[in-house]
LUMDREN-754442 format. One record per residue: z, y, x of N, C-alpha, C in turn. Coordinates in steps of 0.001 Angstrom, whole numbers, padded with zeros to 6 digits, always signed. Layout:
ZYXZYXZYX;...
END
This chain:
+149533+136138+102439+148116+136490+102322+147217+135380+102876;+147660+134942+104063+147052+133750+104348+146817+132452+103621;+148088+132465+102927+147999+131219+101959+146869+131270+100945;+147146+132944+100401+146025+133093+099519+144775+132552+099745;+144325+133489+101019+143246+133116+101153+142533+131698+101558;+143643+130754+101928+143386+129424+102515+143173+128153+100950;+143776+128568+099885+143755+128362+098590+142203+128448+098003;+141757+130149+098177+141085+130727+097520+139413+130241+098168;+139402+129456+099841+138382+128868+100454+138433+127554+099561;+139758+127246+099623+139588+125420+099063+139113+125320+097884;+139159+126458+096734+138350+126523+095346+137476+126355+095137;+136425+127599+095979+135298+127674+096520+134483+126218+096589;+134988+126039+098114+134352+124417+098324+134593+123304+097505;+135412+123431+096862+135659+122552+095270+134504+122834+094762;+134446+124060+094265+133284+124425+093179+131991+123909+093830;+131618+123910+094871+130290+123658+095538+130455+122275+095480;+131033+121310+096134+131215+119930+096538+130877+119788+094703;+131534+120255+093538+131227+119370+092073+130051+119904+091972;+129124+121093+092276+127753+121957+092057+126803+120635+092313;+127321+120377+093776+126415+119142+094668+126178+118283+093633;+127829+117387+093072+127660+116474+092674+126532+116176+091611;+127383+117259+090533+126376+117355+089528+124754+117445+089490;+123990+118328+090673+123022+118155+090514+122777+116891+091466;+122963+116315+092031+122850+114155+092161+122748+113473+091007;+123558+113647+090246+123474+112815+089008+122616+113406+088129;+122030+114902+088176+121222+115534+087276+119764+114642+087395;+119700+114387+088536+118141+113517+089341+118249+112528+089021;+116568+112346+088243+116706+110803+087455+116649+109294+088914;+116452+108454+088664+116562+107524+089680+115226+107397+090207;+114830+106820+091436+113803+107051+092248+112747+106154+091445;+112081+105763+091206+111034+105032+090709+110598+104186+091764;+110462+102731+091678+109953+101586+092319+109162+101214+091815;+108054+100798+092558+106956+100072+092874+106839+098508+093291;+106072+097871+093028+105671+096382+092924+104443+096027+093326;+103994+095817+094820+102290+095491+094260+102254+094282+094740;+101065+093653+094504+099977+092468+094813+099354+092930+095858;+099848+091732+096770+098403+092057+097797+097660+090499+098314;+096218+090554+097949+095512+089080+097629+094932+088949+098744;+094733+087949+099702+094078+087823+100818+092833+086827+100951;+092311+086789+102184+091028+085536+102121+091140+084769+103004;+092388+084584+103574+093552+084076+104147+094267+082777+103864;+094886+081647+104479+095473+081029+104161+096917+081824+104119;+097907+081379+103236+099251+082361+103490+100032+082019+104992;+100357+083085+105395+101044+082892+106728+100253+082218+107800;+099061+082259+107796+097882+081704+108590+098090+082578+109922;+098244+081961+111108+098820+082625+112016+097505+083665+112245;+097830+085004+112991+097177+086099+113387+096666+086564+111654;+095038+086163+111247+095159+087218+110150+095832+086794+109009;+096479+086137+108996+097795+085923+107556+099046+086447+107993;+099112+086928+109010+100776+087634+109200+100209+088952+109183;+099313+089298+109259+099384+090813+109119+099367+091272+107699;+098969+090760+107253+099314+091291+105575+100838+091331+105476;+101424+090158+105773+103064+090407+105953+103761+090704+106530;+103140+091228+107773+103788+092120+108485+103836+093540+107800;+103228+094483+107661+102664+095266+106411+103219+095131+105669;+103535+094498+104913+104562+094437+103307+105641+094467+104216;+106162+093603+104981+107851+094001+105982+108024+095080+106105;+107370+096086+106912+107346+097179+107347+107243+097759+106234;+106615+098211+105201+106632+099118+103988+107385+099238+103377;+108165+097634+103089+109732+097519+102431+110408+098443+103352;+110633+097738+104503+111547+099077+105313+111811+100367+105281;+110175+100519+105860+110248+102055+105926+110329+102702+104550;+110471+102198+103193+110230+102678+101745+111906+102653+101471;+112876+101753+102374+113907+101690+101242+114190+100591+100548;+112794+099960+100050+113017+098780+099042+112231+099455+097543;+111527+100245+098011+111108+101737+096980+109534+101218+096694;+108798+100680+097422+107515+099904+097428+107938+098331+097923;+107717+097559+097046+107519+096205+097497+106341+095432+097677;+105792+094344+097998+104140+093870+098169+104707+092603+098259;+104225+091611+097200+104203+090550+097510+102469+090107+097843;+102782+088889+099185+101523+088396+099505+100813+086981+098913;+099859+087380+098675+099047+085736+098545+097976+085460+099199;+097904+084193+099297+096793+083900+100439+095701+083388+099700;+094725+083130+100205+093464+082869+099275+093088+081529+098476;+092989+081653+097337+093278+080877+096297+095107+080658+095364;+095696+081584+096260+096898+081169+095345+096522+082465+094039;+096105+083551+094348+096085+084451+093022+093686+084692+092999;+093486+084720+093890+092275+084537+093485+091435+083904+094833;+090283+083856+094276+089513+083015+096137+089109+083730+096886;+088816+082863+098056+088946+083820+099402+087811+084958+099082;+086710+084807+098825+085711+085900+098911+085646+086568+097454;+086613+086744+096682+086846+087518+095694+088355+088595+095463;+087994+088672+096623+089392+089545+097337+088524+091331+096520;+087796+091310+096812+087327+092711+096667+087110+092879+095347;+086865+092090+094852+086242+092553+093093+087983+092607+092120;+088844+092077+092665+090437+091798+092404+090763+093467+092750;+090261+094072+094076+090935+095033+094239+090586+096445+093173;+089064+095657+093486+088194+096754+092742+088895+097223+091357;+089185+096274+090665+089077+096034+089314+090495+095921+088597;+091920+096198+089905+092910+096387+089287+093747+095082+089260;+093476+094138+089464+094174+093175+089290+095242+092735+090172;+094775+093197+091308+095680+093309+092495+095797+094606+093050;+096693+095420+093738+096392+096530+093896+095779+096845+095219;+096243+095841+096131+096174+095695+097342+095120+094574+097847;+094153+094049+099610+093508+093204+099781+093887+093130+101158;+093800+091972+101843+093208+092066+102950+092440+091277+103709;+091249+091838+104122+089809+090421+104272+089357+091480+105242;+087763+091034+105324+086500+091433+106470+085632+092002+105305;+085200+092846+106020+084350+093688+104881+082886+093041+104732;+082524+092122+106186+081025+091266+105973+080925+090838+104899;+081799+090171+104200+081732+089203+103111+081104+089832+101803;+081063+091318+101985+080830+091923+101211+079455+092795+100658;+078759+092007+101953+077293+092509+102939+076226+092059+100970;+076658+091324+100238+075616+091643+098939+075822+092512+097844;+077083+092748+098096+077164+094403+097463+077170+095516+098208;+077368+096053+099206+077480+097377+100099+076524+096339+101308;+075619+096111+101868+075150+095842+102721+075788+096488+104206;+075776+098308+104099+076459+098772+105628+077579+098178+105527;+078729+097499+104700+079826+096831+104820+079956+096432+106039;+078961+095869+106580+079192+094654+107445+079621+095752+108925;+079171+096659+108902+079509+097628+110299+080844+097700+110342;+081748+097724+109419+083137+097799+109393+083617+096253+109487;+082882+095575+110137+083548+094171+110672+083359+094350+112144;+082024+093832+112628+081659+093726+113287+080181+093264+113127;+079109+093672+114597+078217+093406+114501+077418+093236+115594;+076833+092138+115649+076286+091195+117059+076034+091984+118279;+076522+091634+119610+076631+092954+120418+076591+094413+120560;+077791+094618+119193+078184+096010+119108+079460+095881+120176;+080232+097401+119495+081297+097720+120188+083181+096949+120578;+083130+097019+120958+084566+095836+121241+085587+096893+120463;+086635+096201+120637+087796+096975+119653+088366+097953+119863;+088499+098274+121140+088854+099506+121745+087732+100571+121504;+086560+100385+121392+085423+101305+121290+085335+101202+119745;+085477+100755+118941+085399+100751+117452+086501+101666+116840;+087695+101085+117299+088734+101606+116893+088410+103255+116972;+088216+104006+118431+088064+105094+118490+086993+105624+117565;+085559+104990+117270+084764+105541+116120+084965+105810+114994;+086147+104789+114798+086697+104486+113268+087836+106047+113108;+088421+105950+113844+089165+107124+114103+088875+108856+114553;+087642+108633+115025+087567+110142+115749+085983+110316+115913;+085114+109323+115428+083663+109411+115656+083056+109503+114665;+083976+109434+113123+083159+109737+112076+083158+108295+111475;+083601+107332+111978+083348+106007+111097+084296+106022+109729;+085451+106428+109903+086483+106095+108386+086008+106636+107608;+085316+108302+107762+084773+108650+106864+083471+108219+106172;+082930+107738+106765+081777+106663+106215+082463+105825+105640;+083309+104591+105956+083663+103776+105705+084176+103998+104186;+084714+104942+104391+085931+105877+102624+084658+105759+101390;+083750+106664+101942+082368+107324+100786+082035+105442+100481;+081592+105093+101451+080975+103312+100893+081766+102463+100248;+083020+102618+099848+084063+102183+098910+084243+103061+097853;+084259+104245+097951+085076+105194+096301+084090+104860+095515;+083046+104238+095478+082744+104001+094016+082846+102731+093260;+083483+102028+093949+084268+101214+093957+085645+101275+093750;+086076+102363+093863+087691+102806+093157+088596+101946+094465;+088433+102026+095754+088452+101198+097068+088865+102446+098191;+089982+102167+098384+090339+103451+099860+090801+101899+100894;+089683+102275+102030+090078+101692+103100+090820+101558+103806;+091475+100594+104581+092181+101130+105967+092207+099705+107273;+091839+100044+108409+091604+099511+109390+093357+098210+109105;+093004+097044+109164+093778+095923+108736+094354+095371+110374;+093588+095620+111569+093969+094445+112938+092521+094233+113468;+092460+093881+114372+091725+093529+114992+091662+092357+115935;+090280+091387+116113+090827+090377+116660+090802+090327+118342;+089846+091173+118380+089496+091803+120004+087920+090448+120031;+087168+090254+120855+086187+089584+121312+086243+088323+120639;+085398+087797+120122+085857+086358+119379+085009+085299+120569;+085251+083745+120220+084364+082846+120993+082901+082743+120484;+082127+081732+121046+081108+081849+120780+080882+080556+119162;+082183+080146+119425+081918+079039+118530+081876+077382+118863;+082220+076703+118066+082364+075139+118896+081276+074195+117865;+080274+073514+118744+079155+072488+118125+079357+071629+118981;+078559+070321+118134+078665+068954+118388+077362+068589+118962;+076490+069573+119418+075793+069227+120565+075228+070256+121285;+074938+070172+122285+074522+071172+124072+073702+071889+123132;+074352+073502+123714+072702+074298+123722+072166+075036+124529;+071035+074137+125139+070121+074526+126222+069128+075340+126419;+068690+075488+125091+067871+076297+124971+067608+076865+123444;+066280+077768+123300+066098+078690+121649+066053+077182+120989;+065251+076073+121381+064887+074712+120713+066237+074554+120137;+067131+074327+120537+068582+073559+119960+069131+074710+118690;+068446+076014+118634+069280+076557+117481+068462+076078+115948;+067148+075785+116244+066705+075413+115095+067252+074110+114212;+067371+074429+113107+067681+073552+112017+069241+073509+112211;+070018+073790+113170+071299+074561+113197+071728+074987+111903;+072747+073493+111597+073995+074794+110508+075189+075117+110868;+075505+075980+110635+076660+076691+111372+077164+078327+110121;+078471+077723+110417+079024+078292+109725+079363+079937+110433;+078240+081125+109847+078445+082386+110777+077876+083304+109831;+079223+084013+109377+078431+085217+108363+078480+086694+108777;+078071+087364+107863+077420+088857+108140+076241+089040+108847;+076136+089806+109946+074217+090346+110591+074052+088848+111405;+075322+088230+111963+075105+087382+113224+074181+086003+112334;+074727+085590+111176+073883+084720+110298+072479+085028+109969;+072148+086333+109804+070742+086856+109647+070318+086363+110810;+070653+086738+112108+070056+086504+113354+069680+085085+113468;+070790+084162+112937+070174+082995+113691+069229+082267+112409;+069004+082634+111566+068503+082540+110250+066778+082365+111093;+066810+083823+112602+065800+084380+112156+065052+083345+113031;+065961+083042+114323+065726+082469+115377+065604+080700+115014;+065368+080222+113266+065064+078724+113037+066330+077737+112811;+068176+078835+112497+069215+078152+112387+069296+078403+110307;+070383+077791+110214+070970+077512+108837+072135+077992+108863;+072344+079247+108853+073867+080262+108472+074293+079744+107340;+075792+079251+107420+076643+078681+106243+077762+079701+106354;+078202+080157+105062+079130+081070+104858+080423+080158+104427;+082071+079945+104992+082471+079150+104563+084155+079776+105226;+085128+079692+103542+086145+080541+104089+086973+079527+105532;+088203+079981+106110+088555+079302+106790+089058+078267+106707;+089601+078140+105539+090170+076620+105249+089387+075552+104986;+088332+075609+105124+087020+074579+104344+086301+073965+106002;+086702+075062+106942+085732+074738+108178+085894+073217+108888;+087536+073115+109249+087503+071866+110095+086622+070474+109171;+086828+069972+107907+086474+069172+107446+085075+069574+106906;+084778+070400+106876+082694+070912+107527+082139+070600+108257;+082892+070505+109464+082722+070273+110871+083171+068987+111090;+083709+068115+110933+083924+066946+110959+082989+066407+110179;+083286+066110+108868+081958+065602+108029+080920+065125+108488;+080288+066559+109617+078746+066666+109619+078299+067961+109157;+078791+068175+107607+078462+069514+106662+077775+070649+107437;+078600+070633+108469+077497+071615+109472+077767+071161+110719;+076853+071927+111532+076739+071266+113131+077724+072051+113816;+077674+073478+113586+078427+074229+114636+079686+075418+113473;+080221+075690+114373+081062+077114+113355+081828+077868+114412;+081491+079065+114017+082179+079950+114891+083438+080284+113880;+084657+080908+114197+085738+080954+113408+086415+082196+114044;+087354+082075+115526+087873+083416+115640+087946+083498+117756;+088754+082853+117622+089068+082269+119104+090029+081184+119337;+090489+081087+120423+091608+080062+120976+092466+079816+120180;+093320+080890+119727+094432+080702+118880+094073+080784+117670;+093475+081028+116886+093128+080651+114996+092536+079075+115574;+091645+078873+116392+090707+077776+116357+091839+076572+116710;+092796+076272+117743+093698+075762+118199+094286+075596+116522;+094650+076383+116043+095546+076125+114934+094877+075423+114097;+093670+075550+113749+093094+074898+113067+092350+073368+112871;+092461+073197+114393+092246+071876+114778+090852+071953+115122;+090103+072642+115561+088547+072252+115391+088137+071824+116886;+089324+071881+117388+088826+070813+118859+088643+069360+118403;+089514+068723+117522+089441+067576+117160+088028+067411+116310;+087027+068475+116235+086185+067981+115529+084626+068694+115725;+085141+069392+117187+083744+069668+118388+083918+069315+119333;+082448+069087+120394+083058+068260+121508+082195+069891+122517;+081821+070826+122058+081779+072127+123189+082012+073088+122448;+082395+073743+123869+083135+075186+122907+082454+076354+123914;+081905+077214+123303+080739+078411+123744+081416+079635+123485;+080591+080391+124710+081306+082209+125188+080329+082341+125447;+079947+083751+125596+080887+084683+124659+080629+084669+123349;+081378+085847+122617+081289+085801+121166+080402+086879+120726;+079159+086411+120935+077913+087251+120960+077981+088239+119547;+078139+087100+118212+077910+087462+117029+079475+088558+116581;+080826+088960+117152+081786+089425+116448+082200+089825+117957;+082295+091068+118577+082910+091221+119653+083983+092606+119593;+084134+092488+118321+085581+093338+118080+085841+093053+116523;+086362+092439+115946+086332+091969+114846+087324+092779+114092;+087018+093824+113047+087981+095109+112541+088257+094138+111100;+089864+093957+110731+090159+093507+109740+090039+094830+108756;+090880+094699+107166+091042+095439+106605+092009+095799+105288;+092316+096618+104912+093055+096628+103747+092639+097224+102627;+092668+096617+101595+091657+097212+100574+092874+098123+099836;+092440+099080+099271+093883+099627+098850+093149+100168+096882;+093582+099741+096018+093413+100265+094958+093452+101725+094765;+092028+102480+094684+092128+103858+094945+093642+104453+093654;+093549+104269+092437+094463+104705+091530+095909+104343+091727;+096086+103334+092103+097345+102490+092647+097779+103687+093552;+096763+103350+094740+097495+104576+095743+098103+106265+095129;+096746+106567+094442+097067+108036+094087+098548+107989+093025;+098789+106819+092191+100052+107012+091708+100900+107340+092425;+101194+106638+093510+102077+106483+094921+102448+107974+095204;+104287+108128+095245+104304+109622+096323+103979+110033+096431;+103866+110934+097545+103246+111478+099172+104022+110390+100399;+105231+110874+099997+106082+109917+101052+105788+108384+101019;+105294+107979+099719+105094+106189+100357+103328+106025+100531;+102816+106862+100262+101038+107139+100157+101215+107115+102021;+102197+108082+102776+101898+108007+104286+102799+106629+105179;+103625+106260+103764+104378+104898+104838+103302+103672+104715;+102291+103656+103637+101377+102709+103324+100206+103222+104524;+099821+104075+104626+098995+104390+105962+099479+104253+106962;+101183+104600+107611+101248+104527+108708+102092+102670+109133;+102228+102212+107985+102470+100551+108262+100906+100150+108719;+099803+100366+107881+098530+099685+108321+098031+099794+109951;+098466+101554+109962+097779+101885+111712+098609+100782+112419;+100028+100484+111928+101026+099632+113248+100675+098336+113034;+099988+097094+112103+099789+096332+112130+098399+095985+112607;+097432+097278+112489+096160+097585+113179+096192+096958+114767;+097148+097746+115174+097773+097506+116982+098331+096190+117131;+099377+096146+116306+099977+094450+116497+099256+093926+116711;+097778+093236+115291+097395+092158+115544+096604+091952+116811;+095911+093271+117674+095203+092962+118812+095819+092968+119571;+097308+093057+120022+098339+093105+120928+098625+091507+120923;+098493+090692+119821+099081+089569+119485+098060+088802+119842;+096720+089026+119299+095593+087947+119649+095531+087738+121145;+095691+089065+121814+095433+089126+123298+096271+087717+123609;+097738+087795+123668+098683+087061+124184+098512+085659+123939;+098404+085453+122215+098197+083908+121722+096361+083541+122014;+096143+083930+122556+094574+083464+123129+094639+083043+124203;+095417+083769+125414+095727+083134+126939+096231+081741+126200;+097483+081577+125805+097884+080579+125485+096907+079426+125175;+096713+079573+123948+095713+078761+123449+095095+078280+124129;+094250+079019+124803+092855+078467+125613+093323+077633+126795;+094191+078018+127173+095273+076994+128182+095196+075522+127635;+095529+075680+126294+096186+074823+126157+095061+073741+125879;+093867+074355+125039+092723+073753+124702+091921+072849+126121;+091984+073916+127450+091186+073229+128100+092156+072274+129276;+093470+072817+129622+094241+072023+130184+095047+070552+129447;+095006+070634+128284+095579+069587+127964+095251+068414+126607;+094101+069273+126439+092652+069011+125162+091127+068830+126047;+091406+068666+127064+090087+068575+127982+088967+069219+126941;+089547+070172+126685+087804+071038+125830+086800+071292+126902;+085795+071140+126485+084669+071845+127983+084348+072503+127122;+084456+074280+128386+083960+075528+128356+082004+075346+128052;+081742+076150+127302+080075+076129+128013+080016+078004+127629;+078855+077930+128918+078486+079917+128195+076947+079480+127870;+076893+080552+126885+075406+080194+126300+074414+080445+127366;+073466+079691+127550+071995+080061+128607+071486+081590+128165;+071529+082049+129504+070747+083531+129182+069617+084204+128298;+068794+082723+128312+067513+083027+127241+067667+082823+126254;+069339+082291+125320+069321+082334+124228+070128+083469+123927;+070883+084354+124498+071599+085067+124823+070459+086105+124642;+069596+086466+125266+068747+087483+125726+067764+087254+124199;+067357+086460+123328+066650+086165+122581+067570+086685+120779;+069114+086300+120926+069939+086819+119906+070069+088231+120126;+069927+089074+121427+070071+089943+121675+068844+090979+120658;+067959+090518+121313+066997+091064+120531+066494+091033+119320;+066968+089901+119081+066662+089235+117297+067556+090295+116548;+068948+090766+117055+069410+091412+116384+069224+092787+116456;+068261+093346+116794+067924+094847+116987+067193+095478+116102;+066203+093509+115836+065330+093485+114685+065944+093756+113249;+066515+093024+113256+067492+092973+112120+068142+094283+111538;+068575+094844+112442+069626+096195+111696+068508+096873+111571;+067503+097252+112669+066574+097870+112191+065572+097987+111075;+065442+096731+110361+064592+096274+109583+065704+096606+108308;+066865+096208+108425+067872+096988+106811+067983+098300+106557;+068352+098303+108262+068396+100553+107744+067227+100963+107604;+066245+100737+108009+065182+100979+107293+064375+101166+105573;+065729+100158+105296+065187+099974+103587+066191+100524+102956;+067543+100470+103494+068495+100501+102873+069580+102377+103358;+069448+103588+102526+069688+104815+103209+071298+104708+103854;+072278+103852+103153+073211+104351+103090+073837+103069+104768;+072760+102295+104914+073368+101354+106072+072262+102332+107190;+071276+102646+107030+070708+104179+108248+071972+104799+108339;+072371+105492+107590+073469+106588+107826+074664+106203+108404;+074778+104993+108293+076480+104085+108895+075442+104155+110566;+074761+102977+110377+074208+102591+111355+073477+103748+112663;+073324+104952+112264+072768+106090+113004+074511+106218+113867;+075379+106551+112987+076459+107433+113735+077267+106052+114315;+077080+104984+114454+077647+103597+114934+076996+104186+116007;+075317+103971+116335+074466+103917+117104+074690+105199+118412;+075305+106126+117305+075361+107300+118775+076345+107388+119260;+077727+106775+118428+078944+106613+119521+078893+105587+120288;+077685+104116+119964+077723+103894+120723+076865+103848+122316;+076636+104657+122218+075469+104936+123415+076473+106074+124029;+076914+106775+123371+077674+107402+124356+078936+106571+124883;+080191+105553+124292+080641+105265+124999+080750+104078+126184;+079349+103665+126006+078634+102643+127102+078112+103308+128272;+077725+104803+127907+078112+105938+128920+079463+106084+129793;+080376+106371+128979+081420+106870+129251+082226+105459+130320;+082053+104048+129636+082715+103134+130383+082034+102254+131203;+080339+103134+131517+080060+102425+132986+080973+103029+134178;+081237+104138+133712+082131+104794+135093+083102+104513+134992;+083778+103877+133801+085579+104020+133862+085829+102511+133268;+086088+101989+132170+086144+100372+132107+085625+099266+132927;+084169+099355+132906+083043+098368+133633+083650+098679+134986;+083389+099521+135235+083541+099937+136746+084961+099713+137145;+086008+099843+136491+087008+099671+137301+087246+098234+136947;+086718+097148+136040+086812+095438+135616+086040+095296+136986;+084880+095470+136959+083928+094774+138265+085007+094783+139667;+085592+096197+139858+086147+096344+141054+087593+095000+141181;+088410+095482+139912+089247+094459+140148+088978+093535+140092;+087869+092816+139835+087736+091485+140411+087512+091488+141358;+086733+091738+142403+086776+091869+143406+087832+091752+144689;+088762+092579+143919+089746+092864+144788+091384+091487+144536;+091419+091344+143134+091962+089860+143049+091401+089100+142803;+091523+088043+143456+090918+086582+144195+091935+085638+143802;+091630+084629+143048+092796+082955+142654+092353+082936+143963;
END
């Protein structure tokens, strides 16, 4: 009887184990994906050219091999500031750039970069996330056939490196300098010459003559790029970009083809390369700047207070004077405006306050 029944189990699980099989092979094969993703980027341009490929690494991974992304950097499939009309329009499915660039078609664009003594990256990030900014950010792209997503961040940028002292408001006039989005309006307003110019064009701009000054990123993009060899001061803070939010342009239809399952590995690769790149700038910036002023004799300068105190205000003018004309940069610019007043609240007692103390308390 035992035998029987020890027979009559092994049938059984026969029959199930071929049930299994069969429906495996009943399931057609998984469907793969291929995209383009076009940048405004040199390829592999250290900090924002690895995050696009970091991002495609990670998506391959976490997909399987089920989504692939090949990258290009700007000009190998289209040019740097035609990253968006590529995404728009299908040709690529994927982007990744600064949304300023984009300040003559969507004007509020530029809030999803950065904007002249706004919020640093840690305070952006949280708006973007929990204060109502993505959802702004989403509506100012879908008609554009454009789903956003936060790309990296660079954290505080420099002030920029020119080929002569600035002492005062006198020295910004007739100023060209390569500085786009609101911070170019500003010095536009204050008697300078804002030049818009992708990154690969800057050092030999700046050498030339072509322009006098250019702001670019910090220590480590600027180091890489050589533009010590072709300024003789280098200025803090980074009045005009003090949290600099990259981005990923994502082809709204592209995406919606996508899964569910690779629709959330394509969101949750972006949030992790979001973190990387400001984890990364932090580190390769100590470096850099080391290296710039210890062994590149760069001289530091910080801008004089009254030009400082004069951009300050120039730019108050400015946003005020667009949202004013323009409804849909009021409406960005209102809910920017009240997270940020509240968390300049929140981190006189807890950031500020505990930076001031530790200095204090460590001493070189």
């Amino acid at each position: 009887m035992r035998f029987i029944a020890l027979a009559a189990a092994l049938l059984i699980l026969a029959g199930c184990y071929q049930r299994q099989a069969e429906q495996v092979q009943a399931q057609p094969p998984q469907q793969l994906y291929q995209w383009k993703l076009v940048t405004s980027w040199p390829k592999n341009f250290p900090g924002l050219g690895m995050a696009p490929e970091r991002f495609a690494e990670r998506v391959n991974q976490m997909s399987g091999g089920r989504l692939t992304i090949i990258v290009y950097g700007a000009g190998d499939l289209v040019p740097a500031f035609e990253v968006f009309d590529a995404v728009s329009q299908g040709n690529a499915e994927m982007g990744h750039s600064a949304s300023y660039y984009w300040k003559g078609k969507i004007p509020a664009a530029q809030f999803f970069t950065s904007i002249p003594f706004g919020m640093n990256a840690q305070e952006v990030n949280s708006w973007l996330q929990y204060g109502g900014g993505m959802t702004l950010w989403t509506e100012l792209y879908a008609p554009f056939g454009i789903k956003p997503l936060r790309g990296g961040n660079t954290g505080v940028q420099m002030g920029g490196w020119f080929n002569k002292e600035i002492n005062s408001l006198e020295d910004l006039k007739g100023l060209k300098m390569r500085l786009p989005g609101l911070g170019g309006e500003v010095l536009s307003r204050l008697g300078g010459v804002p030049v818009t110019l992708p990154g690969r064009e800057l050092f030999t701009a700046l050498q030339t003559g072509a322009i006098d000054a250019t702001e670019w990123i910090g220590p480590y993009n600027d180091l890489a790029v050589g533009l010590h060899k072709a300024a003789s001061y280098y200025y803090y803070p980074g009045w005009q970009e003090p949290g600099t939010i990259l981005e990923f342009l994502i082809n709204q239809k592209a995406f919606d083809a996508l899964p569910s399952d690779l629709q959330a590995i394509v969101i949750n690769a972006a949030e992790g390369v979001n973190q990387d790149m400001l984890d990364e700038y932090t580190m390769r910036n100590i470096e850099a700047l080391d290296a710039l002023v210890l062994d590149h004799n760069i001289e530091l300068r910080a801008f004089p207070d009254e030009v400082l105190e004069a951009l300050r205000s120039t730019t108050q003018e400015v946003i005020a004077e667009q949202a004013a004309t323009d409804p849909q940069m009021k409406r960005v610019y209102d809910s920017y405006l009240e997270f940020y007043k509240g968390v300049r609240r929140y981190h006189q007692v807890s950031e500020e306050a505990y930076d001031n103390s530790r200095g204090s308390l460590h001493r070189d």
